[in-house]
PyMOL Python script that loads the backbone (N, CA, C, O; Angstrom):
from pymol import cmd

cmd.read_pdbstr("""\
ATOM      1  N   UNK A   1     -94.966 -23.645  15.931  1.00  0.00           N
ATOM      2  CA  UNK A   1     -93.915 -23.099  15.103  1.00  0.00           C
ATOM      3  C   UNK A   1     -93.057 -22.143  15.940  1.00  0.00           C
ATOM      4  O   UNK A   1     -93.537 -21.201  16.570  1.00  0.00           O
ATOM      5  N   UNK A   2     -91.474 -22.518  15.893  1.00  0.00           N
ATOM      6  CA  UNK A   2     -90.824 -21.247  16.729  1.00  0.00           C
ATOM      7  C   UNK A   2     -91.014 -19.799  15.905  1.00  0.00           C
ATOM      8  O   UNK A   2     -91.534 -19.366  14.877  1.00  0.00           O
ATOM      9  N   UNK A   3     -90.328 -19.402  16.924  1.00  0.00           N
ATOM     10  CA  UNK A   3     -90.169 -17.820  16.058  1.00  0.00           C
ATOM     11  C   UNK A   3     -89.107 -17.962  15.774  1.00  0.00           C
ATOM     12  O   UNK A   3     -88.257 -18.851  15.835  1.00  0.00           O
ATOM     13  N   UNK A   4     -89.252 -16.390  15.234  1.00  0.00           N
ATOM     14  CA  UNK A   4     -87.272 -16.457  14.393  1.00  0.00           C
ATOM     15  C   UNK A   4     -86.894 -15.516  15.080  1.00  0.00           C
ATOM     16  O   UNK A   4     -87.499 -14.595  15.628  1.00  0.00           O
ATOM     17  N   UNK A   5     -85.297 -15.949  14.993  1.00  0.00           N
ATOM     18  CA  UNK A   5     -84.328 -15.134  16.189  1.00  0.00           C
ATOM     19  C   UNK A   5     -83.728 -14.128  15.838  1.00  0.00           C
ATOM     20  O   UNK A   5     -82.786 -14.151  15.045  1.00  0.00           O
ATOM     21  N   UNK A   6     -84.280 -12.891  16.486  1.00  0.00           N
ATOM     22  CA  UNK A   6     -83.784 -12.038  16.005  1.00  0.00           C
ATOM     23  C   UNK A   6     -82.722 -11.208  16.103  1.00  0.00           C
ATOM     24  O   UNK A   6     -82.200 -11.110  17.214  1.00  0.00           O
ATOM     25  N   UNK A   7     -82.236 -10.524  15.107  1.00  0.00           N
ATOM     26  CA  UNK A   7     -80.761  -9.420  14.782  1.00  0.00           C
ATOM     27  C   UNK A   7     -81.148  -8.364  15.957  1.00  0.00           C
ATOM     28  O   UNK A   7     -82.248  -7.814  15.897  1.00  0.00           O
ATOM     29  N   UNK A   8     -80.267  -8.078  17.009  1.00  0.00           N
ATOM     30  CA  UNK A   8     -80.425  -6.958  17.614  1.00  0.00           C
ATOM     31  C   UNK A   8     -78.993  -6.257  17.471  1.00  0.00           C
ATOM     32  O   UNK A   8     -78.030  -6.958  17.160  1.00  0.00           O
ATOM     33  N   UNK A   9     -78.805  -4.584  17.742  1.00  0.00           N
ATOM     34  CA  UNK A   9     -77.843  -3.923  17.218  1.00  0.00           C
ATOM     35  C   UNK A   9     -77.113  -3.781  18.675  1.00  0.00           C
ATOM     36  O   UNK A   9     -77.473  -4.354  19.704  1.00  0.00           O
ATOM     37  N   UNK A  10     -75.935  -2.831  18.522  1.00  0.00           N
ATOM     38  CA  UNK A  10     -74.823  -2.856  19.850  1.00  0.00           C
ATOM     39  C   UNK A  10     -75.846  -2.184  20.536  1.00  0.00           C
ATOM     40  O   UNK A  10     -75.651  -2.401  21.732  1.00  0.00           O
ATOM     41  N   UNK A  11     -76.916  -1.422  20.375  1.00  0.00           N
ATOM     42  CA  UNK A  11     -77.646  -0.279  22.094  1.00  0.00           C
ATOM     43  C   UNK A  11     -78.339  -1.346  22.352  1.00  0.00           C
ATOM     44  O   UNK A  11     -78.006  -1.795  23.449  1.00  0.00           O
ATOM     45  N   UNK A  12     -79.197  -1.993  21.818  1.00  0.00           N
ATOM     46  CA  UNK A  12     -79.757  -2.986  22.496  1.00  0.00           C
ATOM     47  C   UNK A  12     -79.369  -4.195  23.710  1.00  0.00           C
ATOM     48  O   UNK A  12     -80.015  -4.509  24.710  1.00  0.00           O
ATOM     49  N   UNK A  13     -77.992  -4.753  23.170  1.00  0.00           N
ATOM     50  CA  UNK A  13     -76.954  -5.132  23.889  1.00  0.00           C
ATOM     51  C   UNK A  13     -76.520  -4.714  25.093  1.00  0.00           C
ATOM     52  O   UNK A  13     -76.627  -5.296  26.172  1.00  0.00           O
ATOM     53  N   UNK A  14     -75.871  -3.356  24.779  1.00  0.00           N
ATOM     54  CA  UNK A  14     -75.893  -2.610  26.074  1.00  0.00           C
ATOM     55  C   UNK A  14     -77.025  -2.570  26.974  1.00  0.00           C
ATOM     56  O   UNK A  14     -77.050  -2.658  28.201  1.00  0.00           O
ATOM     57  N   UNK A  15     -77.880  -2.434  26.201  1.00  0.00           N
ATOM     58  CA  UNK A  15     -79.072  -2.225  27.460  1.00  0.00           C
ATOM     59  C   UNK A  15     -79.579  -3.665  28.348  1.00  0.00           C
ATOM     60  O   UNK A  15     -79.768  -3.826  29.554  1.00  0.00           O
ATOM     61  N   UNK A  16     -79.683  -4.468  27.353  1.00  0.00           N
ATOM     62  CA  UNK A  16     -80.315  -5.792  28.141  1.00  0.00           C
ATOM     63  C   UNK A  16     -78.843  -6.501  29.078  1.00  0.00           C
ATOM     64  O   UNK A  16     -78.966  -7.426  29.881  1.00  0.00           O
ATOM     65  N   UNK A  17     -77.591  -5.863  28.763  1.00  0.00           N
ATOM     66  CA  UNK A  17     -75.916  -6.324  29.131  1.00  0.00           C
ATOM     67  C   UNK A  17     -75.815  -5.548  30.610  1.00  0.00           C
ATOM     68  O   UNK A  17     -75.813  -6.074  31.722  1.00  0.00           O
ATOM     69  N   UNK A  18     -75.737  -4.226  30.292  1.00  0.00           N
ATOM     70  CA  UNK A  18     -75.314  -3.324  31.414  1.00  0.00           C
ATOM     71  C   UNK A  18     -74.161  -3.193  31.039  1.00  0.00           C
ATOM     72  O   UNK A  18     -73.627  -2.163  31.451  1.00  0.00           O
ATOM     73  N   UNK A  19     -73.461  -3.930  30.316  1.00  0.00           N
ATOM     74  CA  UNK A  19     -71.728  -3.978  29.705  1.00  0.00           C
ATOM     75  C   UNK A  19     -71.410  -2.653  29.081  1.00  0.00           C
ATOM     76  O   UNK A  19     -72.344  -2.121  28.482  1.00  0.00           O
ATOM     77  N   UNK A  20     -70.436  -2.120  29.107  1.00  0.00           N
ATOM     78  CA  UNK A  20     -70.175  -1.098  28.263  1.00  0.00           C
ATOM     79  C   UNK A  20     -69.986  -1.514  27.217  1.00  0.00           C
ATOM     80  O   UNK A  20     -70.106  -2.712  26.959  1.00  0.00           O
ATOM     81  N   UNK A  21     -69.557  -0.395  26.144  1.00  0.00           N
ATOM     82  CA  UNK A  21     -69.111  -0.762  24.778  1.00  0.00           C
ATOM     83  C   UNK A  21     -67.611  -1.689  24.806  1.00  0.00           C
ATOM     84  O   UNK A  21     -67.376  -2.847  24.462  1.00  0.00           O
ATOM     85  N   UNK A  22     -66.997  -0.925  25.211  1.00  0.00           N
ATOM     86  CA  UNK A  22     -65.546  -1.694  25.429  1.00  0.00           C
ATOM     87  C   UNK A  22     -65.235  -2.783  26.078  1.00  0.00           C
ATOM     88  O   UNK A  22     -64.170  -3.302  25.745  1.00  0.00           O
ATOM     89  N   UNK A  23     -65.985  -3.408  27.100  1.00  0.00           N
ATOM     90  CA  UNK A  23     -66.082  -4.420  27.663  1.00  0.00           C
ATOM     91  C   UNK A  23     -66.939  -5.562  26.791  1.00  0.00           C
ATOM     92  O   UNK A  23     -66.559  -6.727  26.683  1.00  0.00           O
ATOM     93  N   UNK A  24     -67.866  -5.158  26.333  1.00  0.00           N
ATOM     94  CA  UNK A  24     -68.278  -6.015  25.223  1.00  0.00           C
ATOM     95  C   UNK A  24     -67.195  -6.630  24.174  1.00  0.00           C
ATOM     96  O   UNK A  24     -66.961  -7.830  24.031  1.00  0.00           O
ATOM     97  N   UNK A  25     -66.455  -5.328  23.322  1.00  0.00           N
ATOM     98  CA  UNK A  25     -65.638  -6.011  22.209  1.00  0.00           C
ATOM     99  C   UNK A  25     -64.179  -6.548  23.471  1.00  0.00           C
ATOM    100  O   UNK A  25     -63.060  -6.826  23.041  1.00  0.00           O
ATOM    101  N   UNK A  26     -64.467  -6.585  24.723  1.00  0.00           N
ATOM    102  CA  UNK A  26     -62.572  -7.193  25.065  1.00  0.00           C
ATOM    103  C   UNK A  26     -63.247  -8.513  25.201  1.00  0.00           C
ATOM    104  O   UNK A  26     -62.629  -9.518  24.848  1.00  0.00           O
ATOM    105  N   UNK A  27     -64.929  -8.652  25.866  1.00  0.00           N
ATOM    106  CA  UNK A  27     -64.788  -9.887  26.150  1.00  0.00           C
ATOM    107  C   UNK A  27     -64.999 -11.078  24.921  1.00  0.00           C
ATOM    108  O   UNK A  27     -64.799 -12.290  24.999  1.00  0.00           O
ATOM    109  N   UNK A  28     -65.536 -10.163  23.629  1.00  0.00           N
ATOM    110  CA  UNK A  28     -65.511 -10.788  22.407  1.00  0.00           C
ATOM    111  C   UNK A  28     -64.259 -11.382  22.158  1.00  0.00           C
ATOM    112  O   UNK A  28     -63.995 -12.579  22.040  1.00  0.00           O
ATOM    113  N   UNK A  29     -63.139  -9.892  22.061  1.00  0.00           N
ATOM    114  CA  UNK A  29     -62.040 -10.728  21.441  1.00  0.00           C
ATOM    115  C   UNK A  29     -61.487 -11.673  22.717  1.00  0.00           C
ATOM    116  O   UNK A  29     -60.474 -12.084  22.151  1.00  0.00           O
ATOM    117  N   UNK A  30     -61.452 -12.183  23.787  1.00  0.00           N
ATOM    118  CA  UNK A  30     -61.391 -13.229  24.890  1.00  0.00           C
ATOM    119  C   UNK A  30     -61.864 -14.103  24.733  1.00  0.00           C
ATOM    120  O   UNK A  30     -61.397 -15.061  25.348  1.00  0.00           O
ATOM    121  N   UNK A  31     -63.208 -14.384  23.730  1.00  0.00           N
ATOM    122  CA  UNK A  31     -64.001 -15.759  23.928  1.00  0.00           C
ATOM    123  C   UNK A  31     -64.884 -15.709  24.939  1.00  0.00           C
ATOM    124  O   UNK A  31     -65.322 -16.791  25.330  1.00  0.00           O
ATOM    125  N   UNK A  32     -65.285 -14.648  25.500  1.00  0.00           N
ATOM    126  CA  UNK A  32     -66.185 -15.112  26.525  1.00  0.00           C
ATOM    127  C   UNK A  32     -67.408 -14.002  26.062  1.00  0.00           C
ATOM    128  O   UNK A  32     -68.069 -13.422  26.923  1.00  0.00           O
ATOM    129  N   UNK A  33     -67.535 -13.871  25.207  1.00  0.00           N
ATOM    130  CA  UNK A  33     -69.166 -13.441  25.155  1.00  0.00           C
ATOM    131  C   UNK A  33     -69.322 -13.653  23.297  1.00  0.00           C
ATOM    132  O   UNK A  33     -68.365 -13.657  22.522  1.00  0.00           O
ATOM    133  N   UNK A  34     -70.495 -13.783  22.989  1.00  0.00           N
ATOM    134  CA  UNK A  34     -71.191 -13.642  22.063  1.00  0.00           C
ATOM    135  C   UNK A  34     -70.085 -12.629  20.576  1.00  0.00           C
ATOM    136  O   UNK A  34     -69.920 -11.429  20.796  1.00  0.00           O
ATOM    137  N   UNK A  35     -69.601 -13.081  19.549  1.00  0.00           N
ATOM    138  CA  UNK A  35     -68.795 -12.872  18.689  1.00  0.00           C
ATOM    139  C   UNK A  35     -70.107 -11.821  17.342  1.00  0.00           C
ATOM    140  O   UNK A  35     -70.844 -12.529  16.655  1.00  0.00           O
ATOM    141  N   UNK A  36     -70.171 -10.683  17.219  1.00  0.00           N
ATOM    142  CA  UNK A  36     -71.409 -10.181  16.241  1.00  0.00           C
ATOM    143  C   UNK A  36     -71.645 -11.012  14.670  1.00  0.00           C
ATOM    144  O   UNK A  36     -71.167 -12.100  14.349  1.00  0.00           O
ATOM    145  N   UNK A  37     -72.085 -10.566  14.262  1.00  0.00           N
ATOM    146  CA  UNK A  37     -72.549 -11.170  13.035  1.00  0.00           C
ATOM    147  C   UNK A  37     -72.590  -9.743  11.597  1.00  0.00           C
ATOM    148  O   UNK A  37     -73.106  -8.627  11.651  1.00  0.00           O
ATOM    149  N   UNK A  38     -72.301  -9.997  11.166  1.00  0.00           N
ATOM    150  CA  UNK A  38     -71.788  -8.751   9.141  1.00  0.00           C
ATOM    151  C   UNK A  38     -73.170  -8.741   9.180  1.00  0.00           C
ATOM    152  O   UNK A  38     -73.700  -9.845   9.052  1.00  0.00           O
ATOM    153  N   UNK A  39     -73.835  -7.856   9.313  1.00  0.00           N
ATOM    154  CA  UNK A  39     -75.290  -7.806   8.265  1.00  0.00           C
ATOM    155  C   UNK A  39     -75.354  -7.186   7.163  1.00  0.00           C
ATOM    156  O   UNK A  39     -76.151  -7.643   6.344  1.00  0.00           O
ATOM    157  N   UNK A  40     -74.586  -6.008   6.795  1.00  0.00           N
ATOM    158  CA  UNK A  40     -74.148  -5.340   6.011  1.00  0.00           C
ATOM    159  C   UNK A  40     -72.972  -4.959   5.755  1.00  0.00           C
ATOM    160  O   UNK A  40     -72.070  -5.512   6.384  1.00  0.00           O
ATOM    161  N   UNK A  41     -72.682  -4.091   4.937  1.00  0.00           N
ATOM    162  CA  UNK A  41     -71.255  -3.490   4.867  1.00  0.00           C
ATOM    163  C   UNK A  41     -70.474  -2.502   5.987  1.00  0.00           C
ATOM    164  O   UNK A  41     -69.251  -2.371   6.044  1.00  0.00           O
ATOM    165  N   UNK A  42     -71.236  -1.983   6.669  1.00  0.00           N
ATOM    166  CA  UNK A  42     -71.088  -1.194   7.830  1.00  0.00           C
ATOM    167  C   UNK A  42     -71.958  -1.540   8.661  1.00  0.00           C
ATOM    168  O   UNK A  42     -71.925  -0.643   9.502  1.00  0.00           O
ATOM    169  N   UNK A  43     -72.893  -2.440   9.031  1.00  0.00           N
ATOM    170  CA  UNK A  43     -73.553  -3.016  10.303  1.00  0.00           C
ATOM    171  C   UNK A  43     -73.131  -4.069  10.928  1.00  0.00           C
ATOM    172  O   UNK A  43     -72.143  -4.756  10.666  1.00  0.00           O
ATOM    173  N   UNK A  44     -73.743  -4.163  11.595  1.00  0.00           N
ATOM    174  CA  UNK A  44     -73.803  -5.744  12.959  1.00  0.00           C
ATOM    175  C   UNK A  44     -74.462  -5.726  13.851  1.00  0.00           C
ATOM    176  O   UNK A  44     -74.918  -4.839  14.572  1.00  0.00           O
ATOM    177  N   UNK A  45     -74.549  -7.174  13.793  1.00  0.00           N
ATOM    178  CA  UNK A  45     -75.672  -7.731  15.178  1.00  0.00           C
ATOM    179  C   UNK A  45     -75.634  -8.771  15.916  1.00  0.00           C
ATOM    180  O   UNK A  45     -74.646  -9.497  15.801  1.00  0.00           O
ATOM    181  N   UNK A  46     -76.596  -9.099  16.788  1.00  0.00           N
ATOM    182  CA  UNK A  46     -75.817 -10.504  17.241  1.00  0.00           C
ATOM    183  C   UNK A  46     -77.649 -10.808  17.649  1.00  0.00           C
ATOM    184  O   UNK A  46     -78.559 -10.045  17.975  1.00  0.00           O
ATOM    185  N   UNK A  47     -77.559 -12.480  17.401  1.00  0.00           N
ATOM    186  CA  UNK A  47     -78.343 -12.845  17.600  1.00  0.00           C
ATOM    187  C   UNK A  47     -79.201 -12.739  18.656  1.00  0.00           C
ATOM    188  O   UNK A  47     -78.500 -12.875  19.660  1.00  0.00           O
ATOM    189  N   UNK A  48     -80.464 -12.550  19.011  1.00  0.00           N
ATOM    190  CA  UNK A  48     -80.635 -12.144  20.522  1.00  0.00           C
ATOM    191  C   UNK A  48     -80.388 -13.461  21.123  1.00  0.00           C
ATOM    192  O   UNK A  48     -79.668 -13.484  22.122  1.00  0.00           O
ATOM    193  N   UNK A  49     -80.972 -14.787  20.580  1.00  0.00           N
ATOM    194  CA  UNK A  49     -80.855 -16.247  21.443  1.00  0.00           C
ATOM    195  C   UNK A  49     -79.655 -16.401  22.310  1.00  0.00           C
ATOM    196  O   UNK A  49     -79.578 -16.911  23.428  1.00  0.00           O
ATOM    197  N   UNK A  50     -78.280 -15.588  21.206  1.00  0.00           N
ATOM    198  CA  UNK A  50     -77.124 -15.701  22.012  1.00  0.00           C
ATOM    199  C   UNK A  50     -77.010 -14.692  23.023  1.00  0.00           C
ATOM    200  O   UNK A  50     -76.469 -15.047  24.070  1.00  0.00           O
ATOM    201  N   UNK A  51     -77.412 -13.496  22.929  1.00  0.00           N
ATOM    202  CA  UNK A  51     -77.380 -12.590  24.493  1.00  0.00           C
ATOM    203  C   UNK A  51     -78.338 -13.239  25.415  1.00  0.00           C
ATOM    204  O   UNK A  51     -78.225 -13.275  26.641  1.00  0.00           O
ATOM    205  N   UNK A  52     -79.020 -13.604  24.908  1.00  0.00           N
ATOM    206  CA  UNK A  52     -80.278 -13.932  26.281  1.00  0.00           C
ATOM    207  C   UNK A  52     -79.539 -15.229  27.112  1.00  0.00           C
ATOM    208  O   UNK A  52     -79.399 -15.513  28.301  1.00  0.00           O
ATOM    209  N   UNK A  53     -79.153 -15.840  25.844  1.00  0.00           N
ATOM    210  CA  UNK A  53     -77.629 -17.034  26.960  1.00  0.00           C
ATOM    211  C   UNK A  53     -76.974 -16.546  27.515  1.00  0.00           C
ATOM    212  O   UNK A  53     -77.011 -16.707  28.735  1.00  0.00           O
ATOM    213  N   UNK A  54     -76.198 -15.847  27.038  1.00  0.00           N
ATOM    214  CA  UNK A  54     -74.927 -15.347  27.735  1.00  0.00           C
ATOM    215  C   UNK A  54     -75.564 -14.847  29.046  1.00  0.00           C
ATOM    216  O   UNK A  54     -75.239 -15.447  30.070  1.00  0.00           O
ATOM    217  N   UNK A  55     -76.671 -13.538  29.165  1.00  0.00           N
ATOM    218  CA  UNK A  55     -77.582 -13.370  30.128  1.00  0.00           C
ATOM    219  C   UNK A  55     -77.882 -14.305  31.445  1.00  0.00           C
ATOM    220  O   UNK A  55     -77.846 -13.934  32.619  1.00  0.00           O
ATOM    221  N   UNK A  56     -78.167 -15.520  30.979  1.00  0.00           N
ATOM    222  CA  UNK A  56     -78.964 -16.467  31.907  1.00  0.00           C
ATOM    223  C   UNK A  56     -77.407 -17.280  32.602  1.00  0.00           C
ATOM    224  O   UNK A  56     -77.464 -17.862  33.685  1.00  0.00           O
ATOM    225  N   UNK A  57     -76.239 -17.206  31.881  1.00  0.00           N
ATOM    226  CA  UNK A  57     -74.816 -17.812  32.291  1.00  0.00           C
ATOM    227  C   UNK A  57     -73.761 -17.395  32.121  1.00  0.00           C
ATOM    228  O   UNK A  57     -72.944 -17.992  31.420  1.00  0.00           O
ATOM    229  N   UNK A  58     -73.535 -16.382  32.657  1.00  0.00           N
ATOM    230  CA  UNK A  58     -72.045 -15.728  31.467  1.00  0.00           C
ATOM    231  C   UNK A  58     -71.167 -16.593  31.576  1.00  0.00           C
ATOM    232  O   UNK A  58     -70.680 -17.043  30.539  1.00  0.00           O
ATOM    233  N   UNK A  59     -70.642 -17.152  33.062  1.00  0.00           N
ATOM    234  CA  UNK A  59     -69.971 -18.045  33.937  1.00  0.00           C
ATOM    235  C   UNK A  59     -69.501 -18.853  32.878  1.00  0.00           C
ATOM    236  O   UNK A  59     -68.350 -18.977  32.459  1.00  0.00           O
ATOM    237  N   UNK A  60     -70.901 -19.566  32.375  1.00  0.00           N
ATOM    238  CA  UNK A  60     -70.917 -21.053  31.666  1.00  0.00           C
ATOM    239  C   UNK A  60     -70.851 -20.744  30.033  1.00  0.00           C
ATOM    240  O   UNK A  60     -70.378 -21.582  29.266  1.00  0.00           O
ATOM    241  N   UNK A  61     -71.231 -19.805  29.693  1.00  0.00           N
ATOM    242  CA  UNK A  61     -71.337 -19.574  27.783  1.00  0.00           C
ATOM    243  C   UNK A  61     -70.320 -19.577  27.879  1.00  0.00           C
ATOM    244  O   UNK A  61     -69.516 -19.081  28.667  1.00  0.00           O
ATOM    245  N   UNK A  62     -70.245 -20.575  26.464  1.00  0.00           N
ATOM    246  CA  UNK A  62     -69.538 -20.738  25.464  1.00  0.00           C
ATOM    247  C   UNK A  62     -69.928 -20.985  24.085  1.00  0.00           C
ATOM    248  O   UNK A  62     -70.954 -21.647  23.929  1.00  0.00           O
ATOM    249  N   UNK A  63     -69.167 -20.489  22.827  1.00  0.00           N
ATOM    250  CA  UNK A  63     -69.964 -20.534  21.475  1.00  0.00           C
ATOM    251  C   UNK A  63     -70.607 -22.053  20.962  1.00  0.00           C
ATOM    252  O   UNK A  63     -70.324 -23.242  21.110  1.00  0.00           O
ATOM    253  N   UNK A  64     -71.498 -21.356  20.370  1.00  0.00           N
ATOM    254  CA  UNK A  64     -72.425 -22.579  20.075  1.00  0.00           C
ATOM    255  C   UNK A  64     -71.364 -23.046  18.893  1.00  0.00           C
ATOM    256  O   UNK A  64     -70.675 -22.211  18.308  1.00  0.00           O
ATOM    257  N   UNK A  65     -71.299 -24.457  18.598  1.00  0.00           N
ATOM    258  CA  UNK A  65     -70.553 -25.056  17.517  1.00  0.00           C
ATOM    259  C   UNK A  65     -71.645 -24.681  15.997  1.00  0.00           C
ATOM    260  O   UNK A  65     -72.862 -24.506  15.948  1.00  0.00           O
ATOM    261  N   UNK A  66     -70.775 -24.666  15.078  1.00  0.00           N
ATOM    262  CA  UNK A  66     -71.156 -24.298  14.062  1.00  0.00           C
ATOM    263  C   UNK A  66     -72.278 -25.112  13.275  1.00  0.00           C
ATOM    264  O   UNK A  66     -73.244 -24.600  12.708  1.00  0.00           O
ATOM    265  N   UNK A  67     -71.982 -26.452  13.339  1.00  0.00           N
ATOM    266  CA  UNK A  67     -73.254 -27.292  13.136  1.00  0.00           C
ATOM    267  C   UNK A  67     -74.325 -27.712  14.219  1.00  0.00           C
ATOM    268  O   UNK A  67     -75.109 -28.653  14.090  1.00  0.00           O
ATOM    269  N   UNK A  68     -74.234 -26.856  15.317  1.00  0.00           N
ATOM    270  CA  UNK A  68     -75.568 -26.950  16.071  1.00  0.00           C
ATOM    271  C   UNK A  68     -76.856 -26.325  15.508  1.00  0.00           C
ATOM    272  O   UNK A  68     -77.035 -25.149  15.189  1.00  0.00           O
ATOM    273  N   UNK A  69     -77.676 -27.313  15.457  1.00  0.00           N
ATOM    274  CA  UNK A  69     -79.219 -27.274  14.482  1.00  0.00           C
ATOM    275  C   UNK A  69     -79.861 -25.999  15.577  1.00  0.00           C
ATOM    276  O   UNK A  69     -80.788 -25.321  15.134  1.00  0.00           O
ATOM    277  N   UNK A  70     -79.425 -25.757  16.762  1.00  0.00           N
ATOM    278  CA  UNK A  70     -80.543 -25.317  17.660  1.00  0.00           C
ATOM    279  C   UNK A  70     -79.895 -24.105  17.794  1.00  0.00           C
ATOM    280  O   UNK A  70     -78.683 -23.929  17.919  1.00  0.00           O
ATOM    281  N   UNK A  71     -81.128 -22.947  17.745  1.00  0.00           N
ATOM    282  CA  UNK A  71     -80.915 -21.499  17.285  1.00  0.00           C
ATOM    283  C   UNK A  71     -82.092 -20.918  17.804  1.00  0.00           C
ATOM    284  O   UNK A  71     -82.312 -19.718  17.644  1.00  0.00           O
TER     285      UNK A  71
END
""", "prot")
cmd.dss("prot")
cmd.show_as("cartoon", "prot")
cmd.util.cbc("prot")
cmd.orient("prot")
């Protein structure tokens, strides 16, 4: 059985990134990194599966299509 993928918040990011804050949201709004996710009304997160990609390729990530089963 996999595990489930979990919500991590922006310090976490930073930390496993090295990215700053601001370099994170320019390369968001660019398309080239990982886009967050609403968890609440004032939160967000981003999947870790997708940092640990971006991680292993920044070069090569690109967003997963919306009907991709694999998560």
């Amino acid at each position: 059985m996999r595990e489930p993928d979990r919500i991590i918040r922006l310090k976490t990011v930073l930390a496993k990134t090295g990215l700053s804050r601001s370099t994170i949201y320019r390369k968001i709004a660019e398309g080239t990194f990982p886009a967050q996710l609403q968890i609440s009304t004032n939160g967000s997160g981003w999947h870790e599966s997708d940092i640990n990609r971006w991680i292993a390729d920044p070069v090569a990530w690109h967003p997963k299509l919306e009907f991709d089963p694999v998560r």
